[in-house]
C-alpha positions in Angstrom: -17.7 -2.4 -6.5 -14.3 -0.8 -6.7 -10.8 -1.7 -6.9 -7.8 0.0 -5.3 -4.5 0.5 -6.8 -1.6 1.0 -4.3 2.0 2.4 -5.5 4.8 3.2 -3.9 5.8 6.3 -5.5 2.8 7.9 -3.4 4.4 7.5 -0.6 7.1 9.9 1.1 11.1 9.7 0.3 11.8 8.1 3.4 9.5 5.2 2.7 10.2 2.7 1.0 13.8 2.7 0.4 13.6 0.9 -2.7 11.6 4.0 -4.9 13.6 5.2 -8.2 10.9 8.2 -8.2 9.9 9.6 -4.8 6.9 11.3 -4.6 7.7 15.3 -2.9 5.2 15.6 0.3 3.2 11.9 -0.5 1.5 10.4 1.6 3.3 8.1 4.6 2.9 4.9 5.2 0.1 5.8 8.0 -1.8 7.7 5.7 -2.0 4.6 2.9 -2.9 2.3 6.4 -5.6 4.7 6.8 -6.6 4.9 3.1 -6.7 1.1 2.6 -8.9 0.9 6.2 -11.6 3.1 4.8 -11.7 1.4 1.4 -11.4 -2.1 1.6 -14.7 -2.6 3.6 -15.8 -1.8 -0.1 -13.6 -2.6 -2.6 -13.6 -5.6 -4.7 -10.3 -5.7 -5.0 -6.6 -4.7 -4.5 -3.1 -4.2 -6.2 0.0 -2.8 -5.1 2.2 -2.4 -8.3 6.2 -1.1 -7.9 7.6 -3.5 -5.5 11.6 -3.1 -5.9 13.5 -6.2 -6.3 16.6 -4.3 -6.0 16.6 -3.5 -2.3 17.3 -5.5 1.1 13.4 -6.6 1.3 12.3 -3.7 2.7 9.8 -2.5 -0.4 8.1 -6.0 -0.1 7.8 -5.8 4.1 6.2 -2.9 3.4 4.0 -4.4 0.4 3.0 -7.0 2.5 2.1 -5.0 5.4 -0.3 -3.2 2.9 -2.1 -5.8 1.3 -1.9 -7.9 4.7 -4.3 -4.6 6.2 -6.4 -4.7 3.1 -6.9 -8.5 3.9 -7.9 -8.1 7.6 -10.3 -5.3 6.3 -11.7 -6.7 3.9 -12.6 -9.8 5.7 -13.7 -7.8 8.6 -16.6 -6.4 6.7 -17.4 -10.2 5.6 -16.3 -9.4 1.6 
């Protein structure tokens, strides 16, 4: 079993808006959806770490969004 660590400072500039360190050429948010699809059939579990509290909610939606797609995954393969 495996775990999966999701952060924010992977993803590109653009997205989320609440990132102190962008990451140059990361990956977007449709390549973390796809990521998170192919891994949580067989991960045990799942973080997402940096979530800004500083912004309008936006780092969160998109927090949620990831974790909420990791759920549906995961419970699609009957973990």
């Amino acid at each position: 079993m495996s775990t999966s660590r999701s952060t924010p400072t992977r993803s590109t500039a653009a997205s989320p808006p609440g990132l102190g360190t962008p990451e140059p050429f990361g990956l977007t948010p449709l390549d973390i959806r796809e990521v998170v699809r192919t891994l949580a059939p067989h991960a045990a579990g799942f973080d997402y770490v940096e979530v800004a509290p500083f912004d309008s909610g936006q780092t969160a939606a998109v927090a949620a969004q990831v974790v909420r797609e990791f759920i549906a995954r995961h419970w699609v393969a009957g973990r």
